[in-house]
KOLPADO-964044 format. One record per residue: residue in one letter; x, y, z of N, C-alpha, C in turn. Coordinates in steps of 0.05 Angstrom, whole numbers, plus 5000, padded with zeros to 4 digits. Layout:
N
AXYZXYZXYZ
...
END
This chain:
363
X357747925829355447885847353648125843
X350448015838348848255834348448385857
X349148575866348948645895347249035893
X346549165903345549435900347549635906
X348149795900351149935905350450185924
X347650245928347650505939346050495961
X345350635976343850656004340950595989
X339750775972337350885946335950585952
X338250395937337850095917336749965944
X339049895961337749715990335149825997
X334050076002332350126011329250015988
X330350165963328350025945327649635946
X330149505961329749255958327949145984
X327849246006327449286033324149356033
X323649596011321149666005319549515991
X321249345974318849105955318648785973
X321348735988320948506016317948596031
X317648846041315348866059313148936042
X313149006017309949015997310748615987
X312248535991310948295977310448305941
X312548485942313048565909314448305895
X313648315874315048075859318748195857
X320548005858322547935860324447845842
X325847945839327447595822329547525833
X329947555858331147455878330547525910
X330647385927330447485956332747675964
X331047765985334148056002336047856016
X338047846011340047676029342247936033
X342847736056344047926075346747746096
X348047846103350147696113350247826145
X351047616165351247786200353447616210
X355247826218358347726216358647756245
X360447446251361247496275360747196293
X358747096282357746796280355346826312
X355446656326353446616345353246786366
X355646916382356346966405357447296402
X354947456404355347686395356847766425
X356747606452358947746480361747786466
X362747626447365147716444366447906424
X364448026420364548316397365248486417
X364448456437364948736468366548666493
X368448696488370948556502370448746531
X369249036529369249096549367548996572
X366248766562363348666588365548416607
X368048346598369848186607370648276633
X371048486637372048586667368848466692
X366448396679364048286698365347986702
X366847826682366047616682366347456701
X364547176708363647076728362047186751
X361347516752360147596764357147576764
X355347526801352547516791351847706808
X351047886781350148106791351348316786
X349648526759351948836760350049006767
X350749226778349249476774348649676752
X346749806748347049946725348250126731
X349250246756351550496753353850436737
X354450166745357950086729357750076700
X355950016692356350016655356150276648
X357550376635358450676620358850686590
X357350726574357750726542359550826536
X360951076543363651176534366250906535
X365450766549366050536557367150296532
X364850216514364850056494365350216468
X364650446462365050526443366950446420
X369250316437372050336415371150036406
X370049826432368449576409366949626388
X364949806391363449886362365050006346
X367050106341368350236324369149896305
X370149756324371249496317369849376299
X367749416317364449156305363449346281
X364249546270362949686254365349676220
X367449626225369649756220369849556188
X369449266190369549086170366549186152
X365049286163362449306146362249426116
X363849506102365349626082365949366061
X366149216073367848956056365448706045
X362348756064360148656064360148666043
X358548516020357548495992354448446003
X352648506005350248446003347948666005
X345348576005342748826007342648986027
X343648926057342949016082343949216092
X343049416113343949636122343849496152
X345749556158347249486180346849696205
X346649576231345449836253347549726282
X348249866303348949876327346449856347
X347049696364345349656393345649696409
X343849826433344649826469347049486467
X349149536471349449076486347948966471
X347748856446345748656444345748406455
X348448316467347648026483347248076513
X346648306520345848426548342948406552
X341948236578338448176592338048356595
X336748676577336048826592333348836605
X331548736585328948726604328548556629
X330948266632330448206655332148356689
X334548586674335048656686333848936706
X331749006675329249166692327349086702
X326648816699324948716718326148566751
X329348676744330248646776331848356773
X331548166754333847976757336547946750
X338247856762340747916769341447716750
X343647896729345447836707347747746715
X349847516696351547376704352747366675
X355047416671357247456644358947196654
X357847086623359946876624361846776604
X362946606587365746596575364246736547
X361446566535360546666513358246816513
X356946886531354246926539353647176559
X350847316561350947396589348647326599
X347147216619343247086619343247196651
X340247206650339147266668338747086690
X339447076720339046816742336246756749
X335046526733331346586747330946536776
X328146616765326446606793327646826805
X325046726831325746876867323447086867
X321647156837320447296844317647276855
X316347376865313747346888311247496876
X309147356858306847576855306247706883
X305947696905305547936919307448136921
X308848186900310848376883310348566869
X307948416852307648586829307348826835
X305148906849305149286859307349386856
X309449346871311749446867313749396856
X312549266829315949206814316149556792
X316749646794318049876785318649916762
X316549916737317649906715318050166693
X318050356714316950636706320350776687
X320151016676321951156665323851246695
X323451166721325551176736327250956738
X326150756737328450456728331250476722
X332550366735335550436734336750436714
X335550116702336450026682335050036656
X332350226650331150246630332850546630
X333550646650335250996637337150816630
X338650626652342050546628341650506594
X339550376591339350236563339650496544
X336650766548336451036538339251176535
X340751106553343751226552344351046533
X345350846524346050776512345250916486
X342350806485342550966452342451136448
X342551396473343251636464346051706456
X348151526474350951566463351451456437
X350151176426350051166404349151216376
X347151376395346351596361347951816356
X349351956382350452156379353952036359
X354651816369356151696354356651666331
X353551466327354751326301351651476271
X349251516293347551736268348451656244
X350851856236350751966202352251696188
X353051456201353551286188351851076187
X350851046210348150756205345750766226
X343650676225341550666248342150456274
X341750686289342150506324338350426324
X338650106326336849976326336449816353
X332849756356333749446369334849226378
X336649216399337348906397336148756403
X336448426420336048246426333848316450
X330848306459330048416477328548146469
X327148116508326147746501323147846508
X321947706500317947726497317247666517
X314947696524313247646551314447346569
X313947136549314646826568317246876571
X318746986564322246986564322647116588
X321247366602321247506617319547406643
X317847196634315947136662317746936668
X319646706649320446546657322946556674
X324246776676327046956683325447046712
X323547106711322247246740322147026759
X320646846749319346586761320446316756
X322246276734323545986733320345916715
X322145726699321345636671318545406681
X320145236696317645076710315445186715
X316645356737314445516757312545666746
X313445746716311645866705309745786691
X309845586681307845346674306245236688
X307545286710305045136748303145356749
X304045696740302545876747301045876725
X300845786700298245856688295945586695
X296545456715293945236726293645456748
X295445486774295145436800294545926806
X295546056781295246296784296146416752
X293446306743292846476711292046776711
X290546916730290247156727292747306741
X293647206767296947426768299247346747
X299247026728300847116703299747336686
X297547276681296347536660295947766662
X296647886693297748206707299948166701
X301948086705305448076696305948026675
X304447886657304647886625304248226613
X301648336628300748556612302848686618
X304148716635305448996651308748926625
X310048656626312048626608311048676584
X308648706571308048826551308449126549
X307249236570307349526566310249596571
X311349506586313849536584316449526553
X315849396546317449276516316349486492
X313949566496312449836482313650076484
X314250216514314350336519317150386513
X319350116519322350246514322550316492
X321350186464322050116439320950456426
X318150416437317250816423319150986443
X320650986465322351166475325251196455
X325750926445328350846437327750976408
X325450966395325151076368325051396369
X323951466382323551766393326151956403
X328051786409330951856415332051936389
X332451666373334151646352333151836329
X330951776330329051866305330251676278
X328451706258328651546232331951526221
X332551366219334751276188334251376172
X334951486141333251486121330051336118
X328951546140326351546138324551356145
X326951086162326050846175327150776206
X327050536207327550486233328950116226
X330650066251331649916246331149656267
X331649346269332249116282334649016275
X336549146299339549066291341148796286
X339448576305339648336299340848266275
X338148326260336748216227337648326209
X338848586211338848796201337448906184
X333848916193332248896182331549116180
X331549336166330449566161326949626156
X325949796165322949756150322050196149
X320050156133320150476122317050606146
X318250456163316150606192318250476219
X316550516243317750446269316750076269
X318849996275318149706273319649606304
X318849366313319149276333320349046336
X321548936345322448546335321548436365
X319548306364318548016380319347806379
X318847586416319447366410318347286440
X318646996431316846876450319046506457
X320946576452323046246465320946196478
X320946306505318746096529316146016523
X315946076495313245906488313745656480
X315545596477316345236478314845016496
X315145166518313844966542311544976539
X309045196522306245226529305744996502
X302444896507301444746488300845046474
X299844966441297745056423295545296440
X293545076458291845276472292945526500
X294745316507295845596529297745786521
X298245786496299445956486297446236468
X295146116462292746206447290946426475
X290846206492290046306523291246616540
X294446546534295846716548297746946536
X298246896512301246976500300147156475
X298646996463297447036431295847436437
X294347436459292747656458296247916468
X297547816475300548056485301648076452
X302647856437303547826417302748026395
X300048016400298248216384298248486392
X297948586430298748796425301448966423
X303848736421305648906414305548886376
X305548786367305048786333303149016323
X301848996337299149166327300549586342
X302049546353303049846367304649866350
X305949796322307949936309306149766283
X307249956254306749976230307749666224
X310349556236312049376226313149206244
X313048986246314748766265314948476250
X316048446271317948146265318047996290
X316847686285317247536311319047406305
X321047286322324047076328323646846338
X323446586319322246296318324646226324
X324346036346326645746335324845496327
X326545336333324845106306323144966331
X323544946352322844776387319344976381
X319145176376315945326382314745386347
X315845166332314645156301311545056315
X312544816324309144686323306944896332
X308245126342305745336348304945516332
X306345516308306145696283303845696277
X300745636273298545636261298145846284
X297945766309297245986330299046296326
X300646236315302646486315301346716295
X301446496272300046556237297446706248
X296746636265293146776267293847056286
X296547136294295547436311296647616279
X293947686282293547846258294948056246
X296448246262297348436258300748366256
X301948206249304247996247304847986225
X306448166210308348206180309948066177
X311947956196313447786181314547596211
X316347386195316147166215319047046205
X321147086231323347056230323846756241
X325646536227325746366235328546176238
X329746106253333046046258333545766252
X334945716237336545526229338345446252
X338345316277339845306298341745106299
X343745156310345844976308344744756332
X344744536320343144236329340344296331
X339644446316336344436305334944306290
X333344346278331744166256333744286227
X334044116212334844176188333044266168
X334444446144332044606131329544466116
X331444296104329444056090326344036106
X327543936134324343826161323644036162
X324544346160323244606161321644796140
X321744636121321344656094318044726095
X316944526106312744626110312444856128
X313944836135313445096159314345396149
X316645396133316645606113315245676093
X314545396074312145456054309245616073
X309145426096306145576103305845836117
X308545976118308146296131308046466101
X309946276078309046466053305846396049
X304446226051301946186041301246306059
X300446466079298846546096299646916092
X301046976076302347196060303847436084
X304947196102307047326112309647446102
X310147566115314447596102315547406119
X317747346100319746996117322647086121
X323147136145325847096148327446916156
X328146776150330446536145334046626168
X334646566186336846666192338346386205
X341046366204342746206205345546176185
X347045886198349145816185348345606166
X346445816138346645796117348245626106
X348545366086350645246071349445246040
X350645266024350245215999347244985995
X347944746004345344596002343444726011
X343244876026341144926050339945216019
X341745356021340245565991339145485962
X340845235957339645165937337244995943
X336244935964333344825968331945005969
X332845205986330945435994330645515963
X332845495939331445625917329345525898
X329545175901327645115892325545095900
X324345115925322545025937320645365948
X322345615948320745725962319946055935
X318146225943318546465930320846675939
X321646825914324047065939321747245940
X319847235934317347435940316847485973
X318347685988317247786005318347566028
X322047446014322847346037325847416037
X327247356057330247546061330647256079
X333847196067335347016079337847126091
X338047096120340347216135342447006136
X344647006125347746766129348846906146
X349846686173351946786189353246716180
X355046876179358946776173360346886204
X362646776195364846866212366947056203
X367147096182368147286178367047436144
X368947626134367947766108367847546085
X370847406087371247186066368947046058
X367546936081366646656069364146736057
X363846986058361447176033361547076004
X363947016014365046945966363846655967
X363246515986362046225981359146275970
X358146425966354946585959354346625948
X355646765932355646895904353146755886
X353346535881351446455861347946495862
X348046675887345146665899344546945901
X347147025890345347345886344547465857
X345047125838343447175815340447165811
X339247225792337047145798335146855800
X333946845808332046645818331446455795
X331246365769329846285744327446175749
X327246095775323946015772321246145788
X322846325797321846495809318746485813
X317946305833315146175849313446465850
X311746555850308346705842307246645865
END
């Protein structure tokens, strides 16, 4: 398997993905563990069925010996990627700093919507006193002090403006408010904007650079500046224009506040991709293969058109052999990276044939 052997090589491959350098193969990369990253942290089990934690009770010294766990197979990985640690990545933190009450459950942990009241907003509290924006900073302060000299404490899972208004207000309700109260969504949109800015340059400013980058632990997407990973699920429910109206101008200013980002598609908010494609400052465009989603084949125009619009494509899912060998005929590896979940190290050796090169390698 052609694979890069040294820290040097991934980084050089990482560096021609974001120039859009010619290729003769895409960065592929493997994320072990399969869907349900709650059960990598056995310590969030003592919440379960609980609604409602405090941030006094979660303690990082706490999980640590799970990351040792979650870190421990990474050695056995064959592929391009540098691998990073997260605050919890299946932990609501932004809805838990916007005050909604979290609930751990067998695979999962989500936020309980609604209840919240725009004659709120004044005082929703989103400042560096926040209980739970210090819990998170603890986190990655214990985890840099940790794990630093072995990998980058990155980004995890943090949900975008609609993800966060819809957790405040209920998914409906928030859709009633851009008829019945468009200008108090678009005070609570801005403010979850500045918010998501603010943790992410706190969180980079902590850690400081990887080898000279910064990381989205998810993806394990490395980039050679501070990069940010976006997303917008609750844009599902908006049309084309209310998404253009409401979402598109936040979208932009979190993309446009770092050198590098990445938005997180499922296939339900494709049809909004032309609106997506146009916030300008938008490098690359991550898109999920979902289990009972659209299949890659019906996803197939929608990938060609983020490479024609000279985005970067990230591809992530449970990858199958058919599903790569379309992707190899049909797309460029120019300036795209395919993420395979597995479930474990093994089923890496099912792959192999795709980390040759490309022969037709699309221009």
């Amino acid at each position: 398997m052609d694979v890069p052997r040294t820290l040097q090589d991934k980084l050089l491959q990482y560096r021609a993905f974001w120039t859009n350098a010619p290729m003769a193969r895409p960065l592929i990369g493997f994320s072990l563990g399969g869907w349900f990253p709650l059960q990598s942290y056995p310590g969030m089990a003592k919440f379960l069925g609980r609604k409602g934690i405090a941030a006094d009770e979660l303690h990082p010294e706490e999980f640590l010996a799970d990351y040792e766990r979650l870190v421990a197979p990474w050695e056995e990985m064959e592929d391009d990627v540098i691998r990073a640690v997260a605050p919890l990545p299946p932990f609501p933190w932004l809805e838990a700093m916007l005050g909604s009450r979290v609930q751990v459950g067998e695979d999962a942990i989500w936020a309980l919507e609604g209840g919240f009241e725009y004659a709120d907003l004044d005082a929703l509290n989103l400042s560096s006193d926040n209980p739970w924006r210090r819990k998170y900073l603890e986190f990655v302060a214990a985890l840099n002090d940790r794990f630093r000299d072995r990998c980058p404490v990155g980004q995890p899972i943090l949900r975008g403006v609609s993800d966060m208004i819809a957790a405040l207000r209920g998914s409906s309700q928030m859709i009633f408010d851009l008829y019945d109260q468009p200008e108090q969504f678009q005070r609570l949109a801005g403010r979850c904007t500045d918010l998501l800015i603010a943790l992410i340059a706190e969180q980079q400013g902590i850690t400081g650079p990887f080898a000279e980058g910064y990381e989205v632990e998810q993806l394990a997407l490395w980039a050679p500046g501070r990069i940010i990973r976006m997303q917008e699920d609750g844009s599902a429910f908006f049309s084309p224009s209310l998404y253009v109206q409401h979402l598109q101008g936040e979208d932009e200013r979190q993309a446009s506040a770092f050198p590098y980002n990445v938005i997180h598609l499922h296939s339900s908010s494709l049809f909004l991709l032309d609106a997506i494609l146009n916030v300008e400052s938008l490098k690359c465009i991550q898109i999920n293969k979902d289990v009972g989603g659209l299949e890659v084949g019906k996803m197939l125009p929608f990938f060609k058109q983020v490479q024609e619009h000279g985005k970067r494509l990230l591809i992530r899912g449970k990858l199958d052999n058919n599903d790569l060998t379309l992707l190899r005929n049909e797309l460029s590896p120019n300036g795209l990276y395919l993420q395979i979940v597995v479930e474990n190290p093994a089923e890496t050796k099912l792959f192999r044939e795709f980390f040759q090169p490309w022969d037709h390698a699309i221009s």
